[in-house]
N, C-alpha and C positions, 0 to 999 in steps of 0.2 A: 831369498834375495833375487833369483833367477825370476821369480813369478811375479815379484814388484816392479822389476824391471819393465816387465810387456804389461804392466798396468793392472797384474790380476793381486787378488789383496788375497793373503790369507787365510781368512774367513772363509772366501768363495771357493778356495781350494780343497776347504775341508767339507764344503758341503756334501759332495758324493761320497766318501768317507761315512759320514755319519749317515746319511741316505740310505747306504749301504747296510749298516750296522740295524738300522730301525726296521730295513725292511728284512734282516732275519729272525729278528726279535719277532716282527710281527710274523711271518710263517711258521715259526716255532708257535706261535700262541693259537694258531687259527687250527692247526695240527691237532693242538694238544685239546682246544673245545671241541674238535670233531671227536673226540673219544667219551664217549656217555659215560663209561663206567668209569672214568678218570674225574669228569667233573662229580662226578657220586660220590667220590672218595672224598674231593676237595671239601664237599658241602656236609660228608660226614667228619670229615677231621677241623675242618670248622667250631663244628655245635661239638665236638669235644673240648674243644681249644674254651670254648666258652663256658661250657658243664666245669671245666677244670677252673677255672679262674673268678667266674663269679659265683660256682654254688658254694663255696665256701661264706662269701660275705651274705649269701640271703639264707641260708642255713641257722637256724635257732639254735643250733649247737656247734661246736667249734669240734675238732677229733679226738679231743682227748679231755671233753665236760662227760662225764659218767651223774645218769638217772637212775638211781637206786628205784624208783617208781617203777620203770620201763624197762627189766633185764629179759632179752631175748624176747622182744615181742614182735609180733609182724609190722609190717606197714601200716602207717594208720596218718592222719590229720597232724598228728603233733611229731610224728616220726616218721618221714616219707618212705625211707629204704628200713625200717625197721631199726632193730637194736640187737647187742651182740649180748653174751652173756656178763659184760662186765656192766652194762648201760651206755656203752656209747653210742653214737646216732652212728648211722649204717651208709646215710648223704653223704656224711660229711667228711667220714670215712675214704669214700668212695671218688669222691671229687678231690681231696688233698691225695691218694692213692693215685689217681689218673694224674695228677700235675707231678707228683715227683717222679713217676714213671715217666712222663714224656720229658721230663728235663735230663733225667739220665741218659734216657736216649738220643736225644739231642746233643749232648755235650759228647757221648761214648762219639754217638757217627759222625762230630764234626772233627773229633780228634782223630779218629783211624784212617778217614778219608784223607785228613794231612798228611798223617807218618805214611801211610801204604803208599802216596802218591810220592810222594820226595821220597822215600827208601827204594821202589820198585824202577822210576826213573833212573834215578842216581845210579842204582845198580848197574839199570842197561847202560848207560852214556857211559861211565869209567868204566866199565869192565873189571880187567884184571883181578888183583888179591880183593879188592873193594867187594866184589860181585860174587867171589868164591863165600866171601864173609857172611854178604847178605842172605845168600840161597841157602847157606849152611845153616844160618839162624834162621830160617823163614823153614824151610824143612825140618828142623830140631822140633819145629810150637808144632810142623802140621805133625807129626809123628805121637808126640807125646801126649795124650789122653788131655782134654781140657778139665774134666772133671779132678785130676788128682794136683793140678798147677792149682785149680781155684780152692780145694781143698788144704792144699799145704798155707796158700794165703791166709784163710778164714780162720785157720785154727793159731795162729801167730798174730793174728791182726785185734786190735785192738781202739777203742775212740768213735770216732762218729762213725757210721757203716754205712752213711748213705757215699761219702770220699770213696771209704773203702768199693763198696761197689762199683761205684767211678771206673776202680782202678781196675779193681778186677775183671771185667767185660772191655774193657780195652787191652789188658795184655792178651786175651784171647780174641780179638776179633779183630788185629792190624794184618796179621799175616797172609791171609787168605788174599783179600784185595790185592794186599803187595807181590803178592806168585802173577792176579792176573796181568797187573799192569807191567810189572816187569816182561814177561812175555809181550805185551802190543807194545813196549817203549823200544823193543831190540829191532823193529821194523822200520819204529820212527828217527832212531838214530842216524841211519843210513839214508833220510831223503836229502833232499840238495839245499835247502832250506839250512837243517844243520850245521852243514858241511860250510854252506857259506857263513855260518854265526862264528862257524870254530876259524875258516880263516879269516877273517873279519875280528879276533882278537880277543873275542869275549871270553868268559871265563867257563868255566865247564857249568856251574850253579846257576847262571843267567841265562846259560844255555837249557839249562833243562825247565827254570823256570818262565820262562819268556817263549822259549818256542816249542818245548817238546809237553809241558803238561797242557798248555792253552788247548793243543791240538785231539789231546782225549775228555777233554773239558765234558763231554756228554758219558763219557764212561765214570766219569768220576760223580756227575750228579746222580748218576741210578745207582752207583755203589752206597751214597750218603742216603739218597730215601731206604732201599735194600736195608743198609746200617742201622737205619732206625727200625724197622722192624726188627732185625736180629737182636738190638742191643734189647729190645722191650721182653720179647721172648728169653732171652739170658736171663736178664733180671729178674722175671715172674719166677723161670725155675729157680735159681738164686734163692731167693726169696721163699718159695715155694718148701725149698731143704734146708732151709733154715741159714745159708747162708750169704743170706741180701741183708736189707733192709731191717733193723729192728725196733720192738716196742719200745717208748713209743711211738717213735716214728712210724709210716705207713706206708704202704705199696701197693701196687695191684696184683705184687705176687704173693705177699705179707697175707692181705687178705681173703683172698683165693686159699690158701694154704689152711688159714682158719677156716676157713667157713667149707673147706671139704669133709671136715671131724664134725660139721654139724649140718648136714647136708641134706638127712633124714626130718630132724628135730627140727631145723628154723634155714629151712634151702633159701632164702632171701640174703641169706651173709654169703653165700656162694653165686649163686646169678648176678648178682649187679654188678661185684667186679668181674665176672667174667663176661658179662653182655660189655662192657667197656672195654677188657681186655681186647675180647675179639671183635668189638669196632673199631678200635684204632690200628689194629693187624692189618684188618679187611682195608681200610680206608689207603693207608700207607700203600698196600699190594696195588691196588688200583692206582694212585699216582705214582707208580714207578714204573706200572704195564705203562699210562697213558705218557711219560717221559722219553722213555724207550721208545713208542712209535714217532713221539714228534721229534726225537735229535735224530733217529733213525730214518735217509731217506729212502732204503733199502726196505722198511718197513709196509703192511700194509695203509696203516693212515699217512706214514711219510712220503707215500708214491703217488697219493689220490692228488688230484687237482684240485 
């Protein structure tokens, strides 16, 4: 009303505002293309994202059509990644294995990055019994061996196993995040910023979501790339010991896990999901290095002009 008054509109007062916003976006971006080995990751996680999604539809076999013709044969013209010893195609295999791989991962780091952010906040802003509660659960998960929580799951669990898996890499992979951020959130509680939301009336929850996460916003995006590699890594082991991912469904850990028992006999069931395993590892590490220098101006590519 005060700005209509002297004839200024609205709109024009939000310009610098928004001005503002587009020119960190764009220094965040010009940051993050100065890092080589960042755009490398980008352009390899890419042509995964693509390997994943459409070799499935240009594949002459679907993952679970079995060629009595072709059990355990190499590479060839009619079976690009070869065949396993039941006859199924080794592509296509390999390409639905990389896609539910990367959606568990995806789904694992989009959920941990929530709960660890809101748990390890929340913690620090109320304090009190609330914070005794958290740290006591959040120390309980870091103490107690992850291999025998995912054990006593798998052996109880029952139904789809790709949910199952879901679940099981996200009980073990919130806590961690939520120790660190609860530690940076007990600094930001006490800026003036805070202090003025709390006496200003808001509530403790809008306080933490409105001014105290926005403000680690760049810790939380390298915890969810990070998360996706760890979740991928979880899984393959998972999967690996037999308790991920089951036939017939597929993995990259599922697959790996077979094609280690024939590794000698027909090593093409082993490499291909492990050339994909460890490209999309490789690819992820590198945009979360090139992340980390461009939110970081402390960093060496976030200091360069």
């Amino acid at each position: 009303m005060a700005l209509e008054s002297i004839g200024v509109s609205p709109e024009i007062a939000d310009k610098p505002k928004n001005r503002k916003r587009t020119s960190m976006l764009t220094l965040y971006t010009r940051r993050f293309m100065r890092n080589r080995g960042a755009l490398i990751g980008v352009v390899i996680l890419a042509l995964l994202v693509v390997f994943a999604i459409v070799g499935p539809l240009i594949s002459p076999y679907s993952h679970t059509d079995l060629d009595f013709l072709a059990l355990r044969t190499g590479p060839s013209a009619e079976h690009w990644f070869g065949t396993n010893g039941s006859g199924n195609d080794n592509f296509a295999q390999v390409a639905v294995g990389l896609q539910r791989s990367m959606m568990i991962a995806a789904l694992v780091a989009i959920g941990t990055t929530v709960v660890s952010a809101i748990v390890g906040a929340t913690a620090a802003y109320f304090g009190g019994r609330y914070e005794r509660i958290m740290l006591a659960i959040i120390h309980f998960m870091m103490v107690v061996p992850n291999f025998l929580i995912l054990a006593m799951i798998s052996n109880d669990a029952g139904g789809n196993w790709l949910v199952i898996s879901l679940v099981m890499i996200f009980i073990v992979g919130w806590f961690f995040p939520a120790r660190v951020i609860w530690t940076l959130s007990l600094s930001i509680r006490e800026r003036e910023y805070v202090h003025a939301a709390r006496y200003a009336g808001l509530s403790g929850m809008r306080i933490v979501i409105r001014h105290m996460l926005p403000n680690i916003g760049s810790l939380l995006v390298i915890n969810f790339t990070l998360g996706v590699v760890s979740a991928v890594l979880t899984e393959t082991a998972l999967s690996f010991l037999g308790f991920g991912v089951k036939l017939p469904d597929v993995s990259l850990g599922a697959l790996i896990g077979y094609g280690s028992s024939t590794l000698v006999s027909a090593p093409w069931l082993f490499y291909f999901p492990a050339a994909a395993l460890t490209l999309l590892t490789v690819s992820m590490a590198l945009i979360a290095d090139g992340l980390r220098d461009a939110l970081d101006p402390t960093s060496a590519a976030g200091g360069r002009a």
